[in-house]
C-alpha positions in Angstrom: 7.2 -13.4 27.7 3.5 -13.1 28.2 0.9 -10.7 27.5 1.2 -9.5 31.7 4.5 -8.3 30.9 4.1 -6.2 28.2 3.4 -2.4 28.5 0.1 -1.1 28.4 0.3 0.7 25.2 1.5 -2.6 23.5 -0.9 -4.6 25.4 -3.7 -2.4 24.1 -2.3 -2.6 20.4 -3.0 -6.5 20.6 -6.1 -6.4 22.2 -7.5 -3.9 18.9 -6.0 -5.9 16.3 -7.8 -9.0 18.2 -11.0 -7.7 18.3 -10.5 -6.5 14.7 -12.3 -8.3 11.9 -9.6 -7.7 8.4 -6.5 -6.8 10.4 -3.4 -8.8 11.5 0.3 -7.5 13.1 1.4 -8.5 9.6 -1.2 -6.3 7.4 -0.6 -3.1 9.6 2.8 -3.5 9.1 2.7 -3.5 5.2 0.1 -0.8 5.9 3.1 1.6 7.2 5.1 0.4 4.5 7.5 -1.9 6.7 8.0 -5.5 6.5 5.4 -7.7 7.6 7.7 -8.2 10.8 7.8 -4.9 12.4 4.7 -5.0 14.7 5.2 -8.4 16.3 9.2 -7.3 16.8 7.4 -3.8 18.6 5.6 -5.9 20.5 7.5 -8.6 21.7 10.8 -8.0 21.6 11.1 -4.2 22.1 12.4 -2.8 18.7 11.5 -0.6 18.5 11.4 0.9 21.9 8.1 3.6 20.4 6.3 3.6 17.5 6.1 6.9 15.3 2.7 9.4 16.5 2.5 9.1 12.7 2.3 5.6 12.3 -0.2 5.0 15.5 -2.2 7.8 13.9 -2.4 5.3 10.6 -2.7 2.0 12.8 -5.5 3.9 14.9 -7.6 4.8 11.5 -7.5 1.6 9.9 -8.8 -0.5 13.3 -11.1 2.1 14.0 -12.8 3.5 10.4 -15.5 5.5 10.0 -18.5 5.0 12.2 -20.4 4.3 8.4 -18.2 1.7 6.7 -18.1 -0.4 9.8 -22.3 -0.2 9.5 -22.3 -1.3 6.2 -22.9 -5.5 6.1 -20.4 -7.4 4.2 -18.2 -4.1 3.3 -14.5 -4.2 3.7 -12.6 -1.2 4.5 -9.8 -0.2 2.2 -7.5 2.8 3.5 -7.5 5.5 1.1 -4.5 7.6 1.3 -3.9 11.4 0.7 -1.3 11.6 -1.2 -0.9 11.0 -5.3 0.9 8.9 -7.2 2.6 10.4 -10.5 2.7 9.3 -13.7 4.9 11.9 -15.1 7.0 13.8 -12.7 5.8 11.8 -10.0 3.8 13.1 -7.3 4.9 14.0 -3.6 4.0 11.6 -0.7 1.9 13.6 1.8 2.6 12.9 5.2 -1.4 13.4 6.4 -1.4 9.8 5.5 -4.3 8.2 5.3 -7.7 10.5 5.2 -10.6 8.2 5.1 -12.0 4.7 3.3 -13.2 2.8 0.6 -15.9 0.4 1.6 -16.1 -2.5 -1.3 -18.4 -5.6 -0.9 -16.6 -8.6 0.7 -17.3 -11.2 -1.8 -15.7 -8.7 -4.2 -12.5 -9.1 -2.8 -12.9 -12.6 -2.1 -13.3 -13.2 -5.9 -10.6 -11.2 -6.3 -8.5 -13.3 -4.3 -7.2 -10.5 -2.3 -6.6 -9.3 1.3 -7.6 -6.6 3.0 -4.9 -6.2 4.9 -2.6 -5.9 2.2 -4.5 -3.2 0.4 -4.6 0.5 0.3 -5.7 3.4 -2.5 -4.1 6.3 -3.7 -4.6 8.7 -6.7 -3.0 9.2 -9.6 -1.4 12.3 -11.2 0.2 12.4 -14.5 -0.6 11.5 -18.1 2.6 9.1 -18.9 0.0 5.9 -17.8 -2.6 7.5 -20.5 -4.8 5.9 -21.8 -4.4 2.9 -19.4 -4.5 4.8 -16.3 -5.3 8.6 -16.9 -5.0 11.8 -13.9 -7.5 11.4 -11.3 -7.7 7.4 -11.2 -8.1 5.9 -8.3 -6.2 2.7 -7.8 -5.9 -0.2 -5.8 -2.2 -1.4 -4.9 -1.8 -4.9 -3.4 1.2 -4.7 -1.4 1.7 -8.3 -1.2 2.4 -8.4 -4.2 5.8 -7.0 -5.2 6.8 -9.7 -7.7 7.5 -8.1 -11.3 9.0 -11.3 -12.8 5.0 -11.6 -14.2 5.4 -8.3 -15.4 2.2 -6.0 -14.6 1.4 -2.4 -13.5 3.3 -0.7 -9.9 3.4 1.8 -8.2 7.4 2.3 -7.1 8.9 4.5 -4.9 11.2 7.0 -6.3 13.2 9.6 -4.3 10.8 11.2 -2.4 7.8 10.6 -4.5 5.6 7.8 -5.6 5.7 7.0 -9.4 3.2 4.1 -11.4 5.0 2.3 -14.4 4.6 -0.8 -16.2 7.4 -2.7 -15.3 9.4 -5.5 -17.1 12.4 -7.1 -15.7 15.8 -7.4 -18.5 16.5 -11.3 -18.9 19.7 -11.9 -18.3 20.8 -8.3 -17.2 23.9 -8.7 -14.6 23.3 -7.1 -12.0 19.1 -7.6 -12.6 17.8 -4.5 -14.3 14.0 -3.4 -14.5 12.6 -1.3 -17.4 9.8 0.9 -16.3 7.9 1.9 -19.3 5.2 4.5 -19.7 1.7 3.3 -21.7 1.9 6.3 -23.2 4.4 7.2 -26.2 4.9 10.8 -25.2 7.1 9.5 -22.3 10.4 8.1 -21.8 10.8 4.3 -20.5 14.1 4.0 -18.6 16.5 1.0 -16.8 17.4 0.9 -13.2 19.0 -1.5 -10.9 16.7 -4.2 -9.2 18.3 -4.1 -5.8 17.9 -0.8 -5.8 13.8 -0.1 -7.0 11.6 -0.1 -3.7 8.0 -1.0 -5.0 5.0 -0.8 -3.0 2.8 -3.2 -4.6 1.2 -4.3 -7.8 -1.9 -2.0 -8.9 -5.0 -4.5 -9.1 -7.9 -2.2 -9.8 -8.7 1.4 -10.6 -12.2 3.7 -10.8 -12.1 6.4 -12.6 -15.3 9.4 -13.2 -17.2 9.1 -16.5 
């Protein structure tokens, strides 16, 4: 199958994410949480059939952005997304999605050693990350980067909400266990079940108000 045989709404899809400097199929597909995959498999082999209005919604912000990051020379645009992450409780996922950008200096993510495409923000809610990440942090989540063999910082899905915890994986836990510890005392660290702990991605940077 070529491009001539493809619908026009999928046609049109290839022809933004061509023209588009920091996005690929593969980095709008982490973007809307699936695997890297699901765009190309819309696209060119039918499945599925339509994509959600709320995922084209998210797709259409992030190749369009804001008329003034795309001014800005040598700025990358980072999706910043309207929901918080808790650090306690955990904080509700809020289907507006994603609500406008971070523009941060190319070079800064080059030395970095990180993608665009794999990146988005959120904020953080909750004092169990204190004094590591505290309420009102904004962080940076590479969602490449899932691996917690390293150990490290992620925000996991939980339920319905979003939750940040160090995590640790249990040598020689049958099945594979995960500890999810909390930086600060006043909070409980727990166990769960690899197979069964969805993480988004590894948190790489935060800014946070003086």
């Amino acid at each position: 199958m070529d491009r001539s045989q493809l619908n026009k709404a999928r046609q049109r899809l290839l022809a933004m994410v061509d023209s588009h400097p920091s996005y690929d199929l593969a980095g709008l597909s982490r973007l809307l949480g699936k695997n890297h995959a699901y765009l190309h498999q819309y696209i060119w082999k039918g499945s599925p059939r339509e994509l959600r209005e709320k995922d084209m919604r998210i797709i259409l912000q992030a190749l369009s952005g804001s008329e003034t990051t795309q001014n800005q020379p040598g700025s990358i645009r980072i999706p910043q997304f309207s929901f918080r992450a808790g650090m306690g409780g955990g904080g509700i996922i809020n289907d507006e999605n994603t609500n406008e950008y971070l523009a941060l200096p190319r070079k800064y993510l080059e030395q970095m050693q990180l993608s665009s495409a794999d990146l988005i923000t959120i904020e953080v809610d909750g004092d169990s990350m204190s004094p590591t990440l505290e309420s009102g942090d904004r962080i940076m989540i590479n969602q490449n980067d899932k691996n917690s063999a390293s150990g490290g910082i992620f925000a996991i899905h939980d339920s319905d909400a979003l939750v940040v915890k160090r995590v640790e994986r249990i040598p020689a836990s049958e099945p594979p266990l995960l500890k999810l510890i909390s930086d600060n005392p006043n909070h409980g660290t727990y166990e769960v079940p690899a197979v069964e702990t969805n993480i988004l991605g590894r948190v790489v940077w935060y800014a946070r108000k003086l």
